[in-house]
C-alpha positions in Angstrom: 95.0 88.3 122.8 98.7 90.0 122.7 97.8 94.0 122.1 100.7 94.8 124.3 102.9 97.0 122.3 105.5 97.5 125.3 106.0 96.7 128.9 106.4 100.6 130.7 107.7 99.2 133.5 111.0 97.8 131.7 113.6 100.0 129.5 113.5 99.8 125.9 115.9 99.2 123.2 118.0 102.4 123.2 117.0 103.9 126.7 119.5 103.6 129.5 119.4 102.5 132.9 121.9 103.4 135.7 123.2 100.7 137.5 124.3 101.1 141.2 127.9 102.5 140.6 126.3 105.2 138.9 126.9 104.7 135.4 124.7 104.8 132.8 124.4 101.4 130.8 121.9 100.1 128.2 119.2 98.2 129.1 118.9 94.3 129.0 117.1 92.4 126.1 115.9 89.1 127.0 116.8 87.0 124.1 113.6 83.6 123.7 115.0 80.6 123.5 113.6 78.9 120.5 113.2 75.6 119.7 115.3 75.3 116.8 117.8 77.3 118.5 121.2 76.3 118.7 122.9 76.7 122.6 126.6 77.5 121.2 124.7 80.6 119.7 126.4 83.6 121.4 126.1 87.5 121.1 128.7 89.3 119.0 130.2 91.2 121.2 131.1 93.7 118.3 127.8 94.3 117.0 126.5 95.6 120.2 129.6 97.4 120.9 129.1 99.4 117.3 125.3 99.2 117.9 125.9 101.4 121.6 128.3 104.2 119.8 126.1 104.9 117.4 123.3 104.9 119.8 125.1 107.2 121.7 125.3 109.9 119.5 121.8 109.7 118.6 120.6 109.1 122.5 122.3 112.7 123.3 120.1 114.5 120.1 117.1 113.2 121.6 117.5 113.9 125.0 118.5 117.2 124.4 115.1 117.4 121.8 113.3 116.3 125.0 114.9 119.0 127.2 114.1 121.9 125.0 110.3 120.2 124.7 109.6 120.2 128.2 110.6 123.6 128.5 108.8 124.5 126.1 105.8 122.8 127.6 106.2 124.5 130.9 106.0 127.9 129.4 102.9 127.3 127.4 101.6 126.0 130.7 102.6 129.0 132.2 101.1 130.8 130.1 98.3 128.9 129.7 97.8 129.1 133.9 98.1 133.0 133.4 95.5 133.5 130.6 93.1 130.5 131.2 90.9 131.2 128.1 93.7 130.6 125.6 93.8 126.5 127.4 91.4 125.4 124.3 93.9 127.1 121.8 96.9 125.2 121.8 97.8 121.3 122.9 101.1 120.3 124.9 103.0 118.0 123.0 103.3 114.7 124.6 106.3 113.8 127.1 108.4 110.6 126.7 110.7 109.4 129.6 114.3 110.6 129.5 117.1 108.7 127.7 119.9 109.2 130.3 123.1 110.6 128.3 126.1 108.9 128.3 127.7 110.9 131.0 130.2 110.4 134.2 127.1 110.3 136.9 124.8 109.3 134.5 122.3 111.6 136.0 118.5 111.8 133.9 117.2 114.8 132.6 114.4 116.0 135.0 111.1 115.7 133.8 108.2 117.2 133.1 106.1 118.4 136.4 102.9 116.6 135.4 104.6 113.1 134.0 106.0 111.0 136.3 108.9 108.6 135.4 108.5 105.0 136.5 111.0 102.9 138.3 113.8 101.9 135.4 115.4 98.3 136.9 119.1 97.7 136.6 120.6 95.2 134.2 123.8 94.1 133.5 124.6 95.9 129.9 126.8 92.7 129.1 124.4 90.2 129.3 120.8 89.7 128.4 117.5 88.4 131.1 115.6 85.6 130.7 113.1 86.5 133.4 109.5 86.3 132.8 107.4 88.3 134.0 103.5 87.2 135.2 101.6 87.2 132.6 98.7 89.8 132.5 95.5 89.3 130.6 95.4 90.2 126.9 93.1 93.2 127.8 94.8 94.1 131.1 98.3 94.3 128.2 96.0 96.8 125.6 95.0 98.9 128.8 98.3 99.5 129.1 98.8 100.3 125.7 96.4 102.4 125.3 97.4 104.1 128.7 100.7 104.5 127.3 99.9 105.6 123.3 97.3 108.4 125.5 98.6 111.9 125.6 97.1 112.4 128.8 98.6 111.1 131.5 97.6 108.0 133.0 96.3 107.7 136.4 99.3 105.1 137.4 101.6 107.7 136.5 103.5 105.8 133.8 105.0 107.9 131.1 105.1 107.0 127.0 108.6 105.0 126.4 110.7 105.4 123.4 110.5 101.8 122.2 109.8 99.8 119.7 106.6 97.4 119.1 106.8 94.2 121.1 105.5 91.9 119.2 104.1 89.5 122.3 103.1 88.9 125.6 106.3 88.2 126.8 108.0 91.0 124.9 110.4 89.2 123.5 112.6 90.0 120.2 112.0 87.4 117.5 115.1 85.0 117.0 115.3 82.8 114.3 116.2 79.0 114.1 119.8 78.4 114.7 120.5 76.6 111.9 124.1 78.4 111.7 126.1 81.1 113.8 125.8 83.0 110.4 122.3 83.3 110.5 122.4 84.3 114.2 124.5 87.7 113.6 122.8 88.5 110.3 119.6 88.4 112.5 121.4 90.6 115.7 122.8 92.5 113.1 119.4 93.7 111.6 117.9 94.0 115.3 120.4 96.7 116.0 120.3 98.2 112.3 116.4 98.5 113.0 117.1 100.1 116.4 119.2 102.4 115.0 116.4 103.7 112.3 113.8 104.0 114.9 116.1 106.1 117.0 116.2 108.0 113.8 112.9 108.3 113.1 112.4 109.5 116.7 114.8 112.0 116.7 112.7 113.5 113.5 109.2 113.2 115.6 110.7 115.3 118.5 112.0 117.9 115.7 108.1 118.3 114.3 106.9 118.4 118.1 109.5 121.2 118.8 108.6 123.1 116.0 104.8 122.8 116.7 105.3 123.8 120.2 107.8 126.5 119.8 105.2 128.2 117.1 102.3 127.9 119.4 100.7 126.0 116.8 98.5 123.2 118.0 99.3 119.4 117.6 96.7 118.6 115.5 98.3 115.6 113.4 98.6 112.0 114.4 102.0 110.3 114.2 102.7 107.4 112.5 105.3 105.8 114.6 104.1 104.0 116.9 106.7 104.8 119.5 104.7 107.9 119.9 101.7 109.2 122.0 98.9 109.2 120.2 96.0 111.4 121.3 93.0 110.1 123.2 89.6 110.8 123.0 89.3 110.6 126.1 90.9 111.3 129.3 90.6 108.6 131.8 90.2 104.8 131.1 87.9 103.4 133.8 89.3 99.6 133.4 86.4 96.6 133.4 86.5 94.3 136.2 88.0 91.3 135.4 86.3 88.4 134.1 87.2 84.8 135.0 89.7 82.6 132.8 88.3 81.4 129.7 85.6 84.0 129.5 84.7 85.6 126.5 85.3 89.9 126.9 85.2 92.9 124.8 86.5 95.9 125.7 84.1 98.3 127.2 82.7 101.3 125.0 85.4 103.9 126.4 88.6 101.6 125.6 86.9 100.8 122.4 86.6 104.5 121.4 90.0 105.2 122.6 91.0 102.2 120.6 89.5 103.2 117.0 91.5 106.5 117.9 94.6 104.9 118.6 94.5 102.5 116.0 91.8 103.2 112.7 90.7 106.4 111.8 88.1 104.7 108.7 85.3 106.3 108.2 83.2 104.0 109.3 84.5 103.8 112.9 82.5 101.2 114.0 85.3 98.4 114.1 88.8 98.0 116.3 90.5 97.9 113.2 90.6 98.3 109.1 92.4 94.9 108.4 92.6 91.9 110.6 95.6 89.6 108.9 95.5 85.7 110.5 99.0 84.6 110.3 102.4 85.7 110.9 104.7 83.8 108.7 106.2 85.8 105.8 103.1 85.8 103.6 101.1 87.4 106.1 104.0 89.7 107.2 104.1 91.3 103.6 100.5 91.6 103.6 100.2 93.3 106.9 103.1 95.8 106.1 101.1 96.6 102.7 97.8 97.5 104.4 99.1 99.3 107.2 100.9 101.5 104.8 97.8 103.0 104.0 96.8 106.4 105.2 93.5 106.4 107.8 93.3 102.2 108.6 94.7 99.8 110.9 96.2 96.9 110.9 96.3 94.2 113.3 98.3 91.0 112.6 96.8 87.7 114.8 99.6 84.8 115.2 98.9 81.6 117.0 102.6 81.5 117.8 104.9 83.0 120.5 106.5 84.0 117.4 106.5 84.8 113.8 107.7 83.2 110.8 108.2 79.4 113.0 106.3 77.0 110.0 107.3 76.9 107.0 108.5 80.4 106.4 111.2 79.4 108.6 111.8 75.8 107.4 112.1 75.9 103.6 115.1 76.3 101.2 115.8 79.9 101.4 115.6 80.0 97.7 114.4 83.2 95.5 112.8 81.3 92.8 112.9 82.7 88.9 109.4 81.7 88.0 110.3 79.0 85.5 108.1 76.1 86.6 104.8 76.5 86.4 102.6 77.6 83.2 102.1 80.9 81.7 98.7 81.8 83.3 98.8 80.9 86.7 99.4 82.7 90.0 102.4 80.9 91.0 104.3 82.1 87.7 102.8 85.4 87.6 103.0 86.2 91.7 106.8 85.0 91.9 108.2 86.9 88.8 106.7 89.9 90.0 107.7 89.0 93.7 111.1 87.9 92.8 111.5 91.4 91.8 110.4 93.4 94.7 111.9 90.9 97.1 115.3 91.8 95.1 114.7 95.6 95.4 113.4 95.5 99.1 116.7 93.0 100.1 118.9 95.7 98.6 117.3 98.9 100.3 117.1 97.4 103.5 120.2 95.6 103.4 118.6 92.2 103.9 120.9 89.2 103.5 120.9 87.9 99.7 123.0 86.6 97.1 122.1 85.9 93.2 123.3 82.4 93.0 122.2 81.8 90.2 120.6 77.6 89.4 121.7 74.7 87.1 118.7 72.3 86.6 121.0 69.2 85.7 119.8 66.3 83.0 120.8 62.8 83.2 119.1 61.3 79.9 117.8 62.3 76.8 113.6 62.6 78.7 115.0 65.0 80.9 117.1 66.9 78.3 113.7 67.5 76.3 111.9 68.7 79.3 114.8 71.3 79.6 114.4 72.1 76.4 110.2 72.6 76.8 111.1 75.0 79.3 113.8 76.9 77.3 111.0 77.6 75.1 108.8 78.7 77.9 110.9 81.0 79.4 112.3 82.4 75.9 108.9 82.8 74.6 106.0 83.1 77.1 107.5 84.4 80.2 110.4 86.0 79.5 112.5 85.1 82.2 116.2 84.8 81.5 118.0 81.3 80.9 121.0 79.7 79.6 121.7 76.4 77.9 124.4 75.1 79.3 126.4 72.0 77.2 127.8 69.0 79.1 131.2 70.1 78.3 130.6 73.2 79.9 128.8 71.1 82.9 132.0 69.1 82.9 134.4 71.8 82.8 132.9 74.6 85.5 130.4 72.2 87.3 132.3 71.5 90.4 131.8 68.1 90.6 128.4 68.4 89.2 127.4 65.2 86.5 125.0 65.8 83.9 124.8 65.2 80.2 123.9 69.0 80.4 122.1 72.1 82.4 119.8 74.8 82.0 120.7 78.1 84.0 118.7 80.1 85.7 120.8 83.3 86.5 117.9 85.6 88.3 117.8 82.7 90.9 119.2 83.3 94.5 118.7 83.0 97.8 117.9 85.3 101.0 117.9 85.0 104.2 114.7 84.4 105.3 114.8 85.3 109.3 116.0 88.8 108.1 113.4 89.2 105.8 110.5 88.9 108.2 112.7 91.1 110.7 112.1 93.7 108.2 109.1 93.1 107.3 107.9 93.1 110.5 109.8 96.5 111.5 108.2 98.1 108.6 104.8 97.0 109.6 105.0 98.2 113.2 106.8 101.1 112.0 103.7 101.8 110.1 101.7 101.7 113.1 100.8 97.8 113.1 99.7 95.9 116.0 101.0 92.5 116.4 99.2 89.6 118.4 101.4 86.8 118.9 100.4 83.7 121.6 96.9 84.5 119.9 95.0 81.1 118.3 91.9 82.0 116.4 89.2 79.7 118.1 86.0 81.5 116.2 85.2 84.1 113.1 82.0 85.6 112.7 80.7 87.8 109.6 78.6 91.0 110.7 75.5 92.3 108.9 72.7 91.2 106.8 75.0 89.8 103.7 78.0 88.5 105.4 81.0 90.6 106.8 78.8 93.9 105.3 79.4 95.1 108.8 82.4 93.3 109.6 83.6 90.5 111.5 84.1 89.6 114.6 87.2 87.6 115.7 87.7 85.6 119.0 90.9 85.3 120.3 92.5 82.7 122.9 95.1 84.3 124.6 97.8 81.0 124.7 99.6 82.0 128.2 96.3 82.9 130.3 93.9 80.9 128.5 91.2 83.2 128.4 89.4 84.4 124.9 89.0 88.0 123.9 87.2 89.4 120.7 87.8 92.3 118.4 85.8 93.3 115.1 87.5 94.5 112.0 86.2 95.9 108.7 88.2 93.4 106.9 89.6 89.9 107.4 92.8 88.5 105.4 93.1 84.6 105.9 97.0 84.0 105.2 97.1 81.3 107.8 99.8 79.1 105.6 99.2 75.5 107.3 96.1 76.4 109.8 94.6 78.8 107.0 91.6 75.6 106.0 90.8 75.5 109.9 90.3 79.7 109.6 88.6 79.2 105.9 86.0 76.3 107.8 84.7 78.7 110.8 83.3 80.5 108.3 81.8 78.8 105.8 79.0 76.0 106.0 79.7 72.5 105.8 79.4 71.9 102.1 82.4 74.4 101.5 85.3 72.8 104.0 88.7 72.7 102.4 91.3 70.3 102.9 94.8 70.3 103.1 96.7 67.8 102.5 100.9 68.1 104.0 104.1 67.3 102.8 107.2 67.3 105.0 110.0 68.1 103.7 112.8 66.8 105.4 116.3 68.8 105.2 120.0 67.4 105.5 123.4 69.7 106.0 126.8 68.8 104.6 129.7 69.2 106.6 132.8 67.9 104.7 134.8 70.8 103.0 134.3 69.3 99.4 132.9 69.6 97.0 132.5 73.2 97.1 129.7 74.4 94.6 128.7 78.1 94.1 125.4 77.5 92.5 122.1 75.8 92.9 121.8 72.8 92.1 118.5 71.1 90.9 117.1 68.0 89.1 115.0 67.8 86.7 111.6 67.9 87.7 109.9 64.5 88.0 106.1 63.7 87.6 104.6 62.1 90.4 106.8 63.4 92.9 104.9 66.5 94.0 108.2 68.3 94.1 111.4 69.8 92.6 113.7 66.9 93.8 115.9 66.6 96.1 118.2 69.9 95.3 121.3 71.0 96.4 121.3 75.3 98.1 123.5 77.3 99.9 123.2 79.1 103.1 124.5 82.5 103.0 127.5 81.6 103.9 128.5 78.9 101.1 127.7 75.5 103.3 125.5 73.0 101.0 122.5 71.7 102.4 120.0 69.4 100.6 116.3 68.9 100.6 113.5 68.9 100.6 112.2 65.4 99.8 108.2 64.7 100.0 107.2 62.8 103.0 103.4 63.0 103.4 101.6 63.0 106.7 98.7 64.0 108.4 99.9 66.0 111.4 100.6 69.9 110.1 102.6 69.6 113.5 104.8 66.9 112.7 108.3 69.2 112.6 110.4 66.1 113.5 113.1 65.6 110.8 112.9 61.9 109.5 116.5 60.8 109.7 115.6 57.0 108.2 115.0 58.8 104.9 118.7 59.5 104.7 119.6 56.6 102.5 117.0 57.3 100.0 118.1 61.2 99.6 121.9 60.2 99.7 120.9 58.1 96.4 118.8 61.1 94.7 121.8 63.7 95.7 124.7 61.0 94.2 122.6 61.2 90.6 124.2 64.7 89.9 127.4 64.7 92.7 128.9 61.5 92.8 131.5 62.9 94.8 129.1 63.7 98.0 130.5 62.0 101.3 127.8 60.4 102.6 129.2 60.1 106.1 129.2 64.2 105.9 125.2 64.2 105.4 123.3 64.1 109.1 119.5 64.8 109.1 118.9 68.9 110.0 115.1 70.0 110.1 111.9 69.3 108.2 109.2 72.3 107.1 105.7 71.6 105.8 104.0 72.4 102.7 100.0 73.0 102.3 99.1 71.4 99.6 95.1 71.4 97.7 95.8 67.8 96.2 97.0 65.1 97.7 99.0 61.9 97.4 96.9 60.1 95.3 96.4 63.0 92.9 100.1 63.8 92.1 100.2 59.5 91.3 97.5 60.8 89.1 99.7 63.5 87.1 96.9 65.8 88.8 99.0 67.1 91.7 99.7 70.6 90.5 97.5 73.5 92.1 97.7 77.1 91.6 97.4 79.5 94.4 93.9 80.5 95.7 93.8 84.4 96.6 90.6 85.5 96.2 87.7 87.8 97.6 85.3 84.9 98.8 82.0 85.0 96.5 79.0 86.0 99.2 81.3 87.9 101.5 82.3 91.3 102.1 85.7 91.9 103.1 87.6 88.7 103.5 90.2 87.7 100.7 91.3 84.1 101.1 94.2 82.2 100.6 95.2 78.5 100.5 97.9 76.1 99.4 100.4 79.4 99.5 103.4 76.8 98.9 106.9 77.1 97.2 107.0 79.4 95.7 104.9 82.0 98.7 108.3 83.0 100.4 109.7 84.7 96.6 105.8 85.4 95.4 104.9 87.3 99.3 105.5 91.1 98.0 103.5 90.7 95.1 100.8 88.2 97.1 100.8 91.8 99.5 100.3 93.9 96.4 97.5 91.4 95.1 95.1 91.4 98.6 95.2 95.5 98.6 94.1 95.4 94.8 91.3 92.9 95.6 90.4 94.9 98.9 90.8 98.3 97.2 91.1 98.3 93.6 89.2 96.7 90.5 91.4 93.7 89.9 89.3 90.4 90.1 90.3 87.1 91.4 92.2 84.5 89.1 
C-alpha cells in the first residue's frame, strides 16, 4: 500500500534546485497523464509565474527562520556538550533542508552539522518531468516516511523536506479530466493557491520552533502539519527483510510503534490508525478531512486508484442540487439541504470554483404542470427550500430559447467545480495530518475481537504497481467505496447479507455552436420509470452547455465508454424544451456511473427510488456503511462527513 508521503530524494513544491549555471530555479512537477486528459492542455505560463513571486517572498522568511533555528540548535548543543546532565532537559527542534533563496549564485544555506542534505537533481523550471521512478514496495515507501516524519536522524542521512503530502506511489499531483482548458487552470490555479498556504503554514511552524528553542523550553507538542518532523519513539528503524511479491507483511513491532506515534495518538494504541476511510472520490474525501480534524486520531484514506476522485465524482453534472426531489424524511433531502449549504460556505472560503445558476424545471403539458405544482407545495411547506413559479409568458419572454407551457425555479441551485473541490478537500485532509493510499485495492477486511471489529479490523492491501499485499489495523472502518463499496460491504459480512448494486451509465454530450446561449439550468420534469432527472441541460464554469445524463444500464461498474449511438435518442429529449439545439453541434463527451440499490426492473415497477444507506452496521463495532451514495452524494458529501463522525462519536442513530 501507498504510505509514501514524499519522495526525499526529489525537491518539493516550493524548494529550489540550482541548475548548472548556478541559478537557483524551482523544482519540476511531473504532471500524470490522465485518461480523460485532453493533450492541447498546456501550463499557464502566468499562473506559475505569479505562483514563483509570491513563493519568493515567502521562500526568503523561511530560510532565514531555518538559519536562526540552526543556530540556535548549535548553541544548545554546545551547551548541552559542555554540561552533559542538562542533555535530558531540553529537545533540539527538528531540521528541514534549506530552501535556496532567490539570489545571484544561488548558494544554500549551510546546514546543520548532524543533518545531512541529500543530492537535489536539476530540472528545467520551465517545464515539468514525466520520469518514473522504480517503484519501491508499499512498506519500503512508509520506511521512508517514517524515516523522514522522525526527529532523529536517519541512518541514510536524508533530512525532513518541506513538502506537501503525495498522495501516491508515483508522487504525482492529482489532475483532473480535461473536459475544458477552463477546468485545467482552475485546477493549476488551486495547486499553486494550496502551495502557497502551506508555505504559509510553514513559515508559522518554524516561528513556534524558534520561540521554543530560543526559550530553552522543550518541544514537547506534536505538529499538525504534516510537512513537519514528528517525533519518534524510537531512534533507529531496523528495516524487515524483504518478503517476496505477493506476500502478505506487517510492519514489524518497532515501525509499528513508531507508526501509532507518527500517525494516532488514541488511547487505545493498539491500531495503525483511528479511522481507515475505503474510497477516494469526493464522499470519502469529505469524510476523511472530517475525522482527521479531530484532535489525538488518525486518518488514513485507501483508494484503489492512481488517483482520487476518477468515477463518478469526476463524471457527473457538476450540479449543486437544492434538495427539491425527494420526500421530506429521507437522507437524500435532508443530507443535500444541509450539504448544499456547507458546500456553498466551504466554495467561498477556499475560493473553489462555483456559480449560483440557479434551475428552471420546464413543463410541456398539463401532468407535468401538476407535478410542479406538488412540489411547489413541498418545498413551500415541508422543506423550506426556496422556489419560484415561473408563467409561460415569463418562460417565453427571458427563457432563451427555452419552450415550456411554464417553469418552476430553483434559485439556490448551482454548480461547482468539482476537480477543485476534491483538490481542497484533499489539501485540508493532509493538511490535517491524513495519510493517503492511492494504487491501493482492498482485496480482504477482517473484524478483530470477540464481537466483531471490538478490537478493530484488519485491512489488506494490494499494492497495484508491485503487486504485493500489505495489512494495517484501524480502530474504525468507513466503507464510502461509491461503485466498489458492495464488494467492501460483502468481505465482511456472511453470505446471507451480500448487497447488490445495480449501474447506470450516464452518458454526457457537449454543445459547440455559439447559440443558443442559456444562463441557467435547465431541467425536465421528472418522469416515472426513468430512474432519473431527464436528460437536462448545465453549464461548465465557463457558460458552454452540455447535456446528460441519460440512463443506460449495464453490468460492468467499469464500463466508462461514452455510448455515442444514444445520440439520436437524447437529441429528441433535449429538442422537447430547446427546439432551437443544432444537432450537428452535439458530439458524445464522457459517461459516469451511478450505484444504484434497485434495479431496472424495479424503477418499471414505480419502485426505483432508494434513500441513502449510512449507517453503523448492527453487530459491529466501528464500521459505518454506505451504499447507493448517488446524485445527489457530490452536493450531500459535507453533511454525509458531518453524519459518519456523529454515528462514530456522538448519539445520533442511523435513519
Amino acid at each position: 500500500m501507498n504510505l509514501q508521503l514524499n519522495d526525499p530524494t526529489a525537491p518539493s513544491s516550493g524548494e529550489m534546485v540550482n541548475e548548472q549555471s548556478g541559478f537557483p530555479t524551482a523544482s519540476p512537477q511531473p504532471i500524470p497523464v490522465s485518461p480523460m486528459g485532453d493533450p492541447h492542455h498546456h501550463r499557464a505560463p502566468s499562473l506559475g509565474e505569479i505562483h514563483q513571486v509570491i513563493e519568493a517572498e515567502q521562500e526568503g522568511q523561511v530560510n532565514r527562520l531555518l538559519q536562526m533555528i540552526r543556530q540556535q540548535q548549535l548553541e544548545l548543543q554546545r551547551l548541552q556538550a559542555a554540561n552533559p546532565n542538562n542533555q535530558n532537559q531540553s529537545s533540539a527542534v527538528d531540521d528541514s533542508s534549506a530552501i535556496s533563496e532567490r539570489s545571484g549564485h544561488g548558494t544554500p544555506h549551510a546546514s546543520s552539522s548532524h543533518v545531512s542534505i541529500p543530492h537535489i537533481p536539476t530540472g528545467d523550471s520551465g517545464s515539468r518531468s514525466n520520469t518514473h521512478r522504480h517503484p519501491r514496495s508499499s512498506f519500503d515507501l512508509a520506511r521512508a516516511d517514517l524515516q523522514r516524519r522522525s526527529r532523529t536522524p536517519s541512518r541514510s542521512g536524508a533530512s525532513p523536506r518541506l513538502r506537501s503530502t503525495s498522495i501516491g506511489g508515483n508522487s504525482e499531483d492529482w489532475v483532473l479530466g480535461g473536459r475544458d482548458e477552463s477546468a485545467f487552470y482552475q485546477a493549476e490555479t488551486q495547486m499553486l493557491v494550496r502551495e502557497n498556504q502551506m508555505l504559509r503554514h510553514r513559515i508559522r511552524e518554524l516561528e513556534k520552533q524558534l520561540t521554543d528553542v530560543g526559550t530553552g523550553s522543550p518541544v514537547a507538542h506534536e505538529p499538525s502539519h504534516h510537512s513537519q518532523s514528528i517525533k519518534s519513539s524510537t531512534t533507529g528503524d531496523k528495516e524487515d527483510d524483504k518478503p517476496s511479491t505477493g506476500e502478505t507483511r506487517k510492519i514489524s513491532s518497532s515501525t509499528l510503534v513508531q507508526q501509532r506515534h507518527c500517525f494516532s495518538s488514541t488511547t487505545a494504541a493498539r491500531a495503525d490508525f483511528t479511522h481507515a476511510v475505503v474510497g477516494g472520490g469526493v464522499v470519502g474525501l469529505a469524510i476523511a478531512r472530517q475525522l482527521a480534524q479531530r484532535d489525538g486520531t488518525s486518518t488514513v484514506l485507501i483508494e484503489r486508484h492512481d488517483a482520487i476522485g476518477t468515477e463518478t465524482s469526476s463524471r457527473n453534472s457538476e450540479v449543486i442540487h437544492a434538495g427539491i426531489y425527494y420526500g421530506p424524511s429521507s437522507l437524500k433531502t435532508k443530507l443535500c439541504i444541509r450539504g448544499k449549504n456547507l458546500l456553498y460556505e466551504l466554495c467561498d472560503k477556499h475560493d473553489i470554483g462555483h456559480r449560483r445558476t440557479g434551475k428552471w424545471i420546464v413543463a410541456q403539458n398539463e401532468d407535468q404542470q401538476e407535478t410542479l405544482n406538488k412540489l411547489h407545495a413541498l418545498c413551500k411547506n415541508e422543506l423550506g427550500v426556496p422556489t419560484r413559479w415561473v408563467s409561460g409568458e415569463e418562460v417565453e419572454r427571458d427563457g432563451e430559447g427555452v419552450q415550456a407551457a411554464c417553469a418552476l425555479e430553483s434559485p439556490t441551485t448551482g454548480i461547482v467545480d468539482s476537480h477543485g473541490l476534491m483538490l481542497c478537500l484533499q489539501g485540508l485532509f493532509e493538511d490535517a495530518g491524513g495519510v493517503s493510499a492511492l494504487n491501493s485495492p482492498v482485496t480482504n477486511i477482517t473484524p478483530l475481537g470477540s464481537k466483531p471489529g471490538s478490537e478493530g479490523w484488519e485491512i489488506n492491501v494490494k499494492d497495484a504497481s508491485t503487486g504485493e499485499t500489505s495489512s494495517i489495523t484501524t480502530e474504525t472502518l468507513i466503507n464510502a467505496a461509491g461503485l466498489g463499496a458492495a464488494v467492501i460491504h460483502n468481505m465482511i459480512v456472511p453470505s446471507d447479507k451480500r448487497q447488490k448494486l445495480y449501474y447506470a451509465k450516464g452518458n454526457y454530450f457537449s454543445y459547440s455552436a455559439s447559440q443558443p446561449k442559456i444562463s441557467r439550468l435547465i431541467y425536465p420534469v421528472p418522469e416515472p420509470g426513468i430512474a432519473g432527472l431527464g436528460t437536462h441541460l448545465t453549464l461548465d464554469l465557463t457558460g458552454r452547455l452540455r447535456f446528460g445524463p441519460d440512463v443506460e444500464w449495464i453490468t460492468d461498474p467499469n464500463d466508462l465508454a461514452v455510448n455515442a449511438e444514444r445520440l439520436p435518442q437524447a437529441i429528441g429529449e433535449i429538442q422537447r424544451y430547446l427546439p432551437g439545439i443544432d444537432a450537428s453541434a452535439l458530439v458524445a463527451d464522457y459517461a459516469g456511473i451511478r450505484p444504484k440499490l434497485a434495479g431496472q426492473d424495479a424503477v418499471r415497477q414505480g419502485k426505483g427510488f432508494q434513500d441513502f444507506i449510512i449507517r453503523k452496521e448492527e453487530g459491529y463495532e466501528g464500521w459505518v456503511n454506505l451504499l447507493g451514495i448517488e446524485s445527489p452524494g457530490l452536493t450531500s458529501s459535507l453533511a454525509i462527513a458531518e453524519m459518519v463522525q456523529n454515528l462514530l462519536y456522538g448519539s445520533e442513530k442511523s435513519l
